[in-house]
N, C-alpha and C positions, 0 to 999 in steps of 0.2 A: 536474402540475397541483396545485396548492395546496389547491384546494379537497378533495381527497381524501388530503391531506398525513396526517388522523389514522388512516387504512390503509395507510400507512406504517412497517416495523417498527422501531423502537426498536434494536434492537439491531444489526443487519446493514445498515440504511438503504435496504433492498426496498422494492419496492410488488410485492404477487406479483398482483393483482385486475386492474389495467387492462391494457387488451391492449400488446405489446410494439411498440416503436418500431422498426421496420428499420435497420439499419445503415447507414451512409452508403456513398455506392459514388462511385465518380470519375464527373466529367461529362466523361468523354472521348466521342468521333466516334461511337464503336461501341458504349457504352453506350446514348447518344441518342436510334440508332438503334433499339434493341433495345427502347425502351421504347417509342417511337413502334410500331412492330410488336406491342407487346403489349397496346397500347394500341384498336387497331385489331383484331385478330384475336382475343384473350384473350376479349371478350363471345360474339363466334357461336362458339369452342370451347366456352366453359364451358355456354353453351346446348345444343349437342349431347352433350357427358356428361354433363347433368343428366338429356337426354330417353335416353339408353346407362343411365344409374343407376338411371333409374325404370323402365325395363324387365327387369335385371337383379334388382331388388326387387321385383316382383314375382317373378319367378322363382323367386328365391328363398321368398318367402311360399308360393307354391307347395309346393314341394319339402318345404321343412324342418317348417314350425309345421302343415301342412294335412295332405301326406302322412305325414308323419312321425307325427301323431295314429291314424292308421291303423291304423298297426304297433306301439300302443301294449302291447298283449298278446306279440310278441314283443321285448321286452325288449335281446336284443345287437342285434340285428339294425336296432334303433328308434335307437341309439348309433350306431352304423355308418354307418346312411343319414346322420342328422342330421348325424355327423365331416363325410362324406365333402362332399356339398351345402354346407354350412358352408363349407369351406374351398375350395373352387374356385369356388362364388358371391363370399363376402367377398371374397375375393384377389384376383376378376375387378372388384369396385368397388372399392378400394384403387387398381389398375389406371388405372382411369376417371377418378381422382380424381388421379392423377399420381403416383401413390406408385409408381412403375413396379422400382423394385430399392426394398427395407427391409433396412438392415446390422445385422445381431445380433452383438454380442459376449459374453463371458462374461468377468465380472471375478472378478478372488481381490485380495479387503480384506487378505489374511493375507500380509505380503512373507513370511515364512518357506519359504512354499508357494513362491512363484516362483524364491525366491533359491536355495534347494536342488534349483532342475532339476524337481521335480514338476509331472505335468501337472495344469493344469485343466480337471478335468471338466463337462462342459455338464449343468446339472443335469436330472433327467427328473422330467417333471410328471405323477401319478398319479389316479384319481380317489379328490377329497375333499382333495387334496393344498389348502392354500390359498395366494393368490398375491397377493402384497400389493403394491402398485405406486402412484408420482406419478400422478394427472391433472390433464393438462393440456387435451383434448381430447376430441371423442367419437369422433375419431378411432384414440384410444388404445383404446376400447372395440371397433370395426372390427375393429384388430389381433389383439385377446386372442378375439374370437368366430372369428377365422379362424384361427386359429392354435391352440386349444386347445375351441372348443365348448364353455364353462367353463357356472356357474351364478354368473348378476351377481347383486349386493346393493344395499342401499341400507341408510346408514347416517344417522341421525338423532343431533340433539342432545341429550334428554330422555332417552333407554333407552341401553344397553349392547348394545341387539339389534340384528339387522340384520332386512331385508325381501327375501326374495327376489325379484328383475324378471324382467323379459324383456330382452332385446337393445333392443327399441324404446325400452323405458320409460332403459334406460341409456343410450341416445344424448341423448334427451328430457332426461336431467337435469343434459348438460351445463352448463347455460344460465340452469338456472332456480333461483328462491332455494330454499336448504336447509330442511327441515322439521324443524320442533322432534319431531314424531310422526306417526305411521302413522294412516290412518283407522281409526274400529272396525271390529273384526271382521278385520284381516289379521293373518293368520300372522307371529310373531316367531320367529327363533332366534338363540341365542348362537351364533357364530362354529365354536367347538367341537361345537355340534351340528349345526348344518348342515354341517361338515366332515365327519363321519360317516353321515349320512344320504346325503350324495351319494357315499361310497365305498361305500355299503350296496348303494343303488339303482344303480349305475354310471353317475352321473351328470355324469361330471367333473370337473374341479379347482372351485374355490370362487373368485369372484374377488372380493377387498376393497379397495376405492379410501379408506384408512383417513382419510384427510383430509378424506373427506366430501364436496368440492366442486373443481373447477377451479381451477387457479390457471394465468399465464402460462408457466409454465416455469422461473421464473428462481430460484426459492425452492421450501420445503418448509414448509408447514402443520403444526401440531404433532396428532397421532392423536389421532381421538377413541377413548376409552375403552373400547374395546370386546375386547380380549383378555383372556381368563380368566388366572390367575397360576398354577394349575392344572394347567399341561403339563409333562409330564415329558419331552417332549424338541422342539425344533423342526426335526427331519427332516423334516416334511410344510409346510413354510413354504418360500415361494421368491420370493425378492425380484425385482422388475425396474421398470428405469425407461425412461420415453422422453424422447426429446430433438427435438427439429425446427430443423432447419437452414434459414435462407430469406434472399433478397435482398431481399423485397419483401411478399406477404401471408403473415404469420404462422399455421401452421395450428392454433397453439395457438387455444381457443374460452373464455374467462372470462365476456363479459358482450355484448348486444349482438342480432341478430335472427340466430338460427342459421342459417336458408336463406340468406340472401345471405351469409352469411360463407363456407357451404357453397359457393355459389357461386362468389364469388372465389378459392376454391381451383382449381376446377375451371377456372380463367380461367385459372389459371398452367399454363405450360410441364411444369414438372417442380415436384415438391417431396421433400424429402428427411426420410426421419423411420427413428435409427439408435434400437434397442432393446438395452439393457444389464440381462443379468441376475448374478446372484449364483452364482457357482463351486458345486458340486454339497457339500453336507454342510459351507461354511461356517461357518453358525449354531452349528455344535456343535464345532467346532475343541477347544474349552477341554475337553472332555469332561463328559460327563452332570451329576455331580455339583458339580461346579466351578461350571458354567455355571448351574445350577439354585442354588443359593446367592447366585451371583450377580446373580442374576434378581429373587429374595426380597427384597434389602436394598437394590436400587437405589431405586425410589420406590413410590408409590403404583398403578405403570401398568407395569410391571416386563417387561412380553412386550412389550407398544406402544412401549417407550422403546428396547429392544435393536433391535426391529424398524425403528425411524425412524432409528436410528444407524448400520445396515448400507443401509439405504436411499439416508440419506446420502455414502455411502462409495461405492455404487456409481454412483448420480446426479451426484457432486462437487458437488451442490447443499448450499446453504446453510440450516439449518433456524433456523426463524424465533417468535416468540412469539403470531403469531398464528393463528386456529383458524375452524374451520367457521361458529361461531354472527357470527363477525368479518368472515366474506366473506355472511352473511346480510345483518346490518347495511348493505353496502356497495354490497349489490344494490336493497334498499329506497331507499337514498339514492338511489340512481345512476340508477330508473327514475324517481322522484318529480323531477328533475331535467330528464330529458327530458320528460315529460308536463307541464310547463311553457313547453317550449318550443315 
């Protein structure tokens, strides 16, 4: 669309903002069919796992944010429930939602590591550890609550800090335009501090969506500024990216009314969404002091820049000149557009 030609990047000839085109598929007999059939049946399914999701969400509100409140004074036990509920709730709407298998691999950026027979180790995520990853989706945010109970952030244009959420408010911000700052009165932390804070408290890994905002998948947003230059080592950093494979509705979410997109998910058959992380102790390959050197003299952004570059390597995605305050811009335009219509 021309009209959105100047969020368009320059360099790679992306558009990472509008939602993606489906691939073509043959108009043969049994395609036809198939779509006629989904055509047909796709609304009264996605209906009924809408009304299966809202009763498992509750459930889970239940269990995890209500009782889990409870058991605040016992502390492992407060972790425990919440893992446990967590991940057999989320994984049962995942489920509902079609996501019925999700294929994890574990990449090594380093051919040296593979060429010489060593294994790759799946890295393990600790708490306080932080987990840096593309979104595409708030689907992507489902995954990472069922699979590790993390503490989501939110990162802003204006600060270097992040704002700690909740699960809801991270689904919620799929969608919605980026904020330049935080209301008064909410709590900031640097990245670095809320990493510590959550190994203190045992609160789980740290999750940073360092992009800030959604994009479709097809590209990478350049990091907003928010790592310290300050670490002496990135062993507690663990890259991972998602990918979504589809014929027909893409479950990536950029711009647009999130229920019904949520919807159309839940219309389709099946959907496939494979997660790639980062080999266990990559980051530090070069060794401490090398890598730390290295770090110093790169740019201005020195942890943010290694981190997008291994991000890239593991996503095979394309990193691109444009940034969070850029898909703001384009959410402004895009709704002032429709509300004309």
């Amino acid at each position: 669309m021309e009209k959105y030609s100047r969020w368009r990047d320059a360099g790679t000839g992306i558009q990472p903002f509008l939602p993606p085109v489906p691939p073509r598929t043959d108009s043969s007999l049994i395609v036809t069919l198939s779509n006629i059939i989904h055509i047909i049946v796709g609304p009264i399914q996605g209906i009924v796992k809408i009304l299966l999701i809202g009763l498992v969400s509750l459930i889970y509100g239940l269990f995890v944010p209500l009782l889990g409140t409870l058991l605040t004074p016992l502390k492992p036990l407060q972790r425990g429930w919440s893992r446990l509920f967590s991940a057999l709730l989320l994984r049962l709407i995942l489920f509902l939602s079609g996501f019925f298998y999700i294929k994890t691999e574990t990449i090594s950026i380093h051919k040296s590591r593979t060429s010489r027979g060593r294994t790759v180790e799946n890295p393990i995520v600790k708490n306080g550890d932080v987990i840096v990853t593309n979104w595409t989706s708030y689907i992507d945010v489902l995954y990472l609550a069922f699979r590790f109970d993390p503490v989501f952030t939110q990162v802003y244009t204006d600060t270097d800090k992040v704002r700690v959420i909740s699960l809801w408010e991270a689904i919620c911000l799929a969608g919605k335009v980026p904020e330049s700052k935080p209301s008064s009165g909410a709590l900031l932390y640097s990245v670095e501090e809320l990493s510590l804070k959550a190994k203190k408290n045992n609160r789980g890994p740290v999750v940073v969506f360092a992009e800030g905002t959604t994009t479709n998948g097809r590209a990478l947003l350049k990091f907003a500024p928010i790592f310290s230059k300050d670490y002496k080592s990135l062993s507690r950093f663990h890259i991972m990216a998602f990918k979504y494979e589809y014929g027909n509705m893409p479950p990536t979410f950029t711009v647009g009314n999130q229920f019904f997109h949520f919807f159309k998910i839940c219309s389709q058959f099946h959907n496939t969404l494979i997660v790639k992380s980062l080999a266990k102790d990559e980051l530090k390959l070069k060794g401490e002091e090398e890598e730390k050197d290295t770090l110093h003299n790169q740019s201005n952004d020195p942890v943010g820049d290694l981190l997008l570059s291994s991000l890239g390597n593991v996503s095979k995605l394309r990193k691109t000149n444009l940034s969070l305050t850029d898909k703001r811009d384009f959410l402004i335009y895009y709704e002032s557009r429709t509300k004309k219509k």
